[in-house]
N, C-alpha and C positions, 0 to 999 in steps of 0.2 A: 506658935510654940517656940521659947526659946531653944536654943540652943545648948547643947549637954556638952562645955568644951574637955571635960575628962576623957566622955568617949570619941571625941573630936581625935584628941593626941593620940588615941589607943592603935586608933585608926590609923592615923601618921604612921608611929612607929610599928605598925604591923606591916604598911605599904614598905616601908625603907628593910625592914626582914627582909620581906618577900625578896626583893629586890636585891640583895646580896647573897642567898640563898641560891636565885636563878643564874646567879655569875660564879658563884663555885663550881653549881650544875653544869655550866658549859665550860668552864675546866675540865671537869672528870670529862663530860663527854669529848672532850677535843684530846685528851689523853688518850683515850679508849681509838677514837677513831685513828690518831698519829702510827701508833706502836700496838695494835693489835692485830693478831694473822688477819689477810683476808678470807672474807668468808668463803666458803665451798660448798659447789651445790649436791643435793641431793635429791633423789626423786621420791614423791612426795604420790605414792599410790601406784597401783598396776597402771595408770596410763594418764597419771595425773603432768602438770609442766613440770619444769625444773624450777625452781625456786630454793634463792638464798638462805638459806637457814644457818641457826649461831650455834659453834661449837655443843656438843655434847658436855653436861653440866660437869663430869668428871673432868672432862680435860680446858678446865675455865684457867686461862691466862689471867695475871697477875691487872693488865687492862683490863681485862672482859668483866673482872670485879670492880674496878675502880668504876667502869660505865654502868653497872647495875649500881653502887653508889649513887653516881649523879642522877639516873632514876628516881632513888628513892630520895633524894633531895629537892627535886622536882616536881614530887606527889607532897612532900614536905610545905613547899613553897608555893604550892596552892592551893594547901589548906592557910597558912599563912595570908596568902593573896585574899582567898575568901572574906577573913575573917577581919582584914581593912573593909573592905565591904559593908558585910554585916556591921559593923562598928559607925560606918560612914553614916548611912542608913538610922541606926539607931540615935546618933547624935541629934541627927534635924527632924527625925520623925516623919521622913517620908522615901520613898525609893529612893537607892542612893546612885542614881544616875542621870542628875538634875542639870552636869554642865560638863562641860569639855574633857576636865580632870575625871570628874567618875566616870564617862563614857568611855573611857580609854582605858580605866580598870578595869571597867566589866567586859569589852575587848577584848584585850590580852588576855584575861581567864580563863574564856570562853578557846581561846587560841591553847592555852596551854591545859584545857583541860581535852580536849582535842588531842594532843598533843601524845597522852599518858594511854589516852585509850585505843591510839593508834598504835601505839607501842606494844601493849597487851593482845593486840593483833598481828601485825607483821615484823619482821626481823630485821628494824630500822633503828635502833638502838642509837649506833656510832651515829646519826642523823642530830643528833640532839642538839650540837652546836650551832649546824647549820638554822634550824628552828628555831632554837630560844632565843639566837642574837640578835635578830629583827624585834622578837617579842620583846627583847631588854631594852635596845633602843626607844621602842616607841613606850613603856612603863618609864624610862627616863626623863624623856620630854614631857611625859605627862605628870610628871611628880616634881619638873622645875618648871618649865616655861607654862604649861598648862594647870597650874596646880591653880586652885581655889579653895579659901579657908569654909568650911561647911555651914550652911545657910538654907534658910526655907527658900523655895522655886518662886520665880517670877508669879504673879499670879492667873499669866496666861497658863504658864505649864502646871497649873493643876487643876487635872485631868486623869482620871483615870487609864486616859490613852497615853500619859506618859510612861506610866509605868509596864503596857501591851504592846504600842510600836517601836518605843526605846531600846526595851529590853530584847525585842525580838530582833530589828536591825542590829545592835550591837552585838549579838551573840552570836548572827547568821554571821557577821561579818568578822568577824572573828576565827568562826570557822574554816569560812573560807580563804583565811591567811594560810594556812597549814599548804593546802595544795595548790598555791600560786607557788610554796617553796620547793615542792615537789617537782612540781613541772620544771621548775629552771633547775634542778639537778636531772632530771630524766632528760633533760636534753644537752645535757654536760655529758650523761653516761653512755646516751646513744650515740652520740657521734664521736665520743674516742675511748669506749668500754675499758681499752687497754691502760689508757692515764690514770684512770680511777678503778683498782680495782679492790681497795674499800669499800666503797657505795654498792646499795643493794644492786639487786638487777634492771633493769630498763624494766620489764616487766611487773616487777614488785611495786616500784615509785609510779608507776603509771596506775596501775588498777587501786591503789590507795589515794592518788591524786583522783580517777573517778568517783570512786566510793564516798569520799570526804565530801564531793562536788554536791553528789545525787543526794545528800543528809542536807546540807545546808540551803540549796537553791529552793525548797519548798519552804522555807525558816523567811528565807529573805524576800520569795514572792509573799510571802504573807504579810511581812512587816512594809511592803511597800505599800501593799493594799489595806492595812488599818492607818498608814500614814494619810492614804487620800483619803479615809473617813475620818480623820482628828481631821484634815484639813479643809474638809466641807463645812465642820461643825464650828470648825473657828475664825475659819474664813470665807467661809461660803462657797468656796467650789473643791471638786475631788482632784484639780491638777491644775498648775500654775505655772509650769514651764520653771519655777524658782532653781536657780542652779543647782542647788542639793538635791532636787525632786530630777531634775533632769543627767545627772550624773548617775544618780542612781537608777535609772529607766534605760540609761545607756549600759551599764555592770549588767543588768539584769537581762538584757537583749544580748550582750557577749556572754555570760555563763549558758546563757539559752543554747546559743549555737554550739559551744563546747558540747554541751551533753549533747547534741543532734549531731555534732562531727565525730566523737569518740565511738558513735552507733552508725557512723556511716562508714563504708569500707577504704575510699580513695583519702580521708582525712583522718583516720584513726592514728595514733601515734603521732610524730611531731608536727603535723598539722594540729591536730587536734593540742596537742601541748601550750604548742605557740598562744593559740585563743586562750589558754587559762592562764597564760601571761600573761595577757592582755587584762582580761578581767583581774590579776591581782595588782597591774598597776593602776587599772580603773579605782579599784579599793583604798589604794595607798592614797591616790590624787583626792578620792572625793571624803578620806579621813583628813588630811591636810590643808590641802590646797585651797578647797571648796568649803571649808571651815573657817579657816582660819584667814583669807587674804581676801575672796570675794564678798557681796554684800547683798543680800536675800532677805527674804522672810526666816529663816531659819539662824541666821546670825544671832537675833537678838538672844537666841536660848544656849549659844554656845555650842552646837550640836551641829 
C-alpha cells in the first residue's frame, strides 16, 4: 500500500503542535506551582485522613487560574498528540506503531493521558511540570533523533500481534511513567516536608503512585505474555533471554515486589518508594538503552 504523504505531514505538524502546546503547559504549570499559596489541609469526613486539597473555587488566585490553563492546554495537547497518531496510522495503512518514533508517541500519550485523569482525581495540579518535562523530553528525542518518515512494517512485523503486544507494552509503559515521578517527589516530600511545602502530601503522592502501579502492572504482565506468544510464533520459542525480553522480566519482577512491599507493613512507604524507582529507571533504561545501543532479536523492528 503506498504511502499517503499529505497525511504523512498532517501527522508531522500535529506531532510538532503537540509538542509546543505541552511546553506552554509546563509554563503555566511551573507558574502555578512558583507563586501560588500553599495548599492547606482539610479533613475530608467524620474520620476520614487529612489530605491536600486546592483552594475553594471562590477564593482561586490569579496562579491557581493560570494552572487550570495549563490543564486545559494539556487535555488540548493530547487531543493534538492523538490526532499525529491517527494521521500516522492512516498514512501507511497500518497501526501506527511500527518503529521507534511511533512507539514513543504512543508512549508519551499513554503517559500524558495518565496524567489528565490523575488530575481529575487528586489535588496534584502544581505537579504538572514536574510530569510533562520528562514526557517532553522523551516526545523530543523522539521527533529528532528517532524520527522515521512513515512506511509499511518490515514484513516480519505483520502480524496482528503487532498491533496487541505493542500497543499494550507501550501504553502499560507509559503508565507507568507517571508513578516512577511520583515516588521520586514522595521521597523528596518525606524526608524534608518543610522544604517543599507546595507539593501535595506524602500521603496523596504515595496512594496515587500505588493506584497508577496496580492499573498498569496487569497492562504490562499482559503485553509480556502475548510477546512470548508473537515470539513462539515467529521464532519458535516463548523466551529467549533477548535483552529486551530480559529487561523486561526484570521491570516486571521489581513492580511485582513494589506492589507486595506497599501491602507489607515493615516496606510500605519509602521502602516501598525506592522499588518503584527502581522500576521507573528499569523503564527508562530498557526504552533507551536496550533499544537503541544493544543488539537482539528485537533490534531489527526498532522496538
Amino acid at each position: 500500500m503506498p504511502v499517503n504523504e499529505t497525511l504523512a505531514t498532517y501527522s508531522d505538524w500535529l506531532y510538532r503542535s503537540a509538542l509546543g502546546v505541552y511546553l506552554f503547559a509546563i509554563l503555566l504549570y511551573a507558574v502555578e506551582q512558583a507563586f501560588a499559596r500553599a495548599p492547606r489541609k482539610a479533613l475530608v469526613g467524620a474520620s476520614g485522613p487529612d489530605v491536600l486539597v486546592d483552594e475553594p473555587k471562590a477564593e482561586l488566585s490569579r496562579a491557581e487560574r493560570i494552572g487550570r490553563m495549563g490543564a486545559a492546554l494539556t487535555v488540548l495537547g493530547a487531543v493534538l498528540h492523538l490526532g499525529s497518531l491517527v494521521m500516522r496510522g492512516l498514512s501507511a495503512g497500518r497501526a501506527p506503531w511500527g518503529n521507534m518514533y511511533e512507539y514513543m508517541s504512543l508512549l508519551c500519550l499513554a503517559a500524558v493521558v495518565t496524567w489528565i485523569v490523575l488530575m481529575a482525581k487528586f489535588p496534584i495540579r502544581r505537579l504538572g511540570a514536574f510530569v510533562l518535562t520528562p514526557i517532553l523530553v522523551l516526545l523530543f528525542l523522539g521527533g529528532t533523533v528517532l524520527y522515521a518518515e512513515s512506511a509499511p512494517v518490515q514484513p516480519a512485523l505483520r502480524s496482528y500481534w503487532l498491533v496487541i503486544h505493542v500497543s499494550v507494552i507501550s501504553i502499560s509503559s507509559g503508565v507507568l511513567l507517571i508513578p516512577g515521578v511520583t515516588s521520586i517527589l514522595y521521597l523528596l516530600k518525606d524526608s524534608k516536608a518543610d522544604r517543599f511545602p507546595r507539593l501535595p502530601s506524602a500521603d496523596v503522592l504515595d496512594r496515587m503512585s500505588y493506584r497508577t502501579t496496580v492499573l498498569a502492572f496487569p497492562l504490562f504482565t499482559a503485553g509480556i505474555i502475548c510477546g512470548a506468544i508473537w515470539a513462539e510464533a515467529a521464532w519458535g520459542r516463548f523466551w529467549g533471554w533477548d535483552p529486551k525480553e530480559t529487561v523486561a522480566f526484570v521491570s516486571w519482577v521489581v513492580y511485582a515486589a513494589y506492589l507486595h512491599a506497599r501491602a507489607t507493613a515493615g516496606w510500605r512507604g519509602r521502602g516501598a518508594a525506592w522499588i518503584n524507582v527502581a522500576g521507573f529507571a528499569l523503564n527508562v533504561f530498557n526504552l533507551f538503552f536496550i533499544n537503541l545501543v544493544t543488539t537482539g532479536l528485537h533490534s531489527y523492528a526498532g522496538l
